[in-house]
N, C-alpha and C positions, 0 to 999 in steps of 0.2 A: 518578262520571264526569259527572255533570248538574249539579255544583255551580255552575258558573257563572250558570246558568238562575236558581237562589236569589240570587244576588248582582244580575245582573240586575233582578230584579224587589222588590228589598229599596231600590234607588236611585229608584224611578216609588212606591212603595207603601209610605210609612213613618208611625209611627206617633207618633213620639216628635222634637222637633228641637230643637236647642241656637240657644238667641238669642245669639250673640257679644255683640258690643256695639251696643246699640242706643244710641240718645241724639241730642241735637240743639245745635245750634249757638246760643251763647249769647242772642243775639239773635232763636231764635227760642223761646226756653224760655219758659214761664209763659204762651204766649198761643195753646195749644190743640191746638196741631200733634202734642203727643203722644197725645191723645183721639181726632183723626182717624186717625191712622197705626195705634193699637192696635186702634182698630175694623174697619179693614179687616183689619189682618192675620187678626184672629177669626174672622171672617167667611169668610175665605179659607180660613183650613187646617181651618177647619171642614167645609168643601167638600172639601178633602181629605182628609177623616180622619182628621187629626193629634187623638191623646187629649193629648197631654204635652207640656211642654217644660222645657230645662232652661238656666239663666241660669248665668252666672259667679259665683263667690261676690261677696258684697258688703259692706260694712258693716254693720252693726247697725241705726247710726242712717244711713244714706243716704236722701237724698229718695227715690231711683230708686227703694226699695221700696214706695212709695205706688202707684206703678203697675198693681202685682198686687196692690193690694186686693178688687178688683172680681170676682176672679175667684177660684176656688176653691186656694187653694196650701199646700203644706206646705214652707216652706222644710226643705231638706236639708244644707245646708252653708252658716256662717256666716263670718265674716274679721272680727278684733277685731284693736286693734292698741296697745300697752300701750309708754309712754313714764318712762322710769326717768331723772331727772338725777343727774347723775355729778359 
């Protein structure tokens, strides 16, 4: 009968959040803006709480992987993409 109370409080109080798509506009790539952007975000859900998060799959060799170097990750899910001429 109290479940909502749970649900409630699962929306102010989480622990884990999914990065959509992060990224930046080509003009502003390579010159730092994503170093600022991930440090606050750190910082912040740090301040929240947040242990985890989880990205979209990616390619293997995508730049955007270089982003989570810095920080502790285990990729869980990869995206290969395998081209056959016909």
């Amino acid at each position: 009968p109290f479940g909502i109370f749970h649900i409630l409080r699962a929306f102010k109080h989480y622990k884990t959040i999914d990065f959509m798509l992060l990224g930046a506009a080509p003009e502003w790539q390579h010159k730092g803006i994503s170093s600022i952007f991930h440090t606050h975000l750190a910082t912040n859900l740090q301040k929240l709480g947040v242990v985890s998060g989880i990205t979209n799959p990616q390619a293997e060799k995508n730049l955007a992987q270089k982003v989570w170097e810095r920080y502790e990750y285990e990729p869980y899910m990869k995206r290969r993409c395998y081209i056959k001429n016909i």
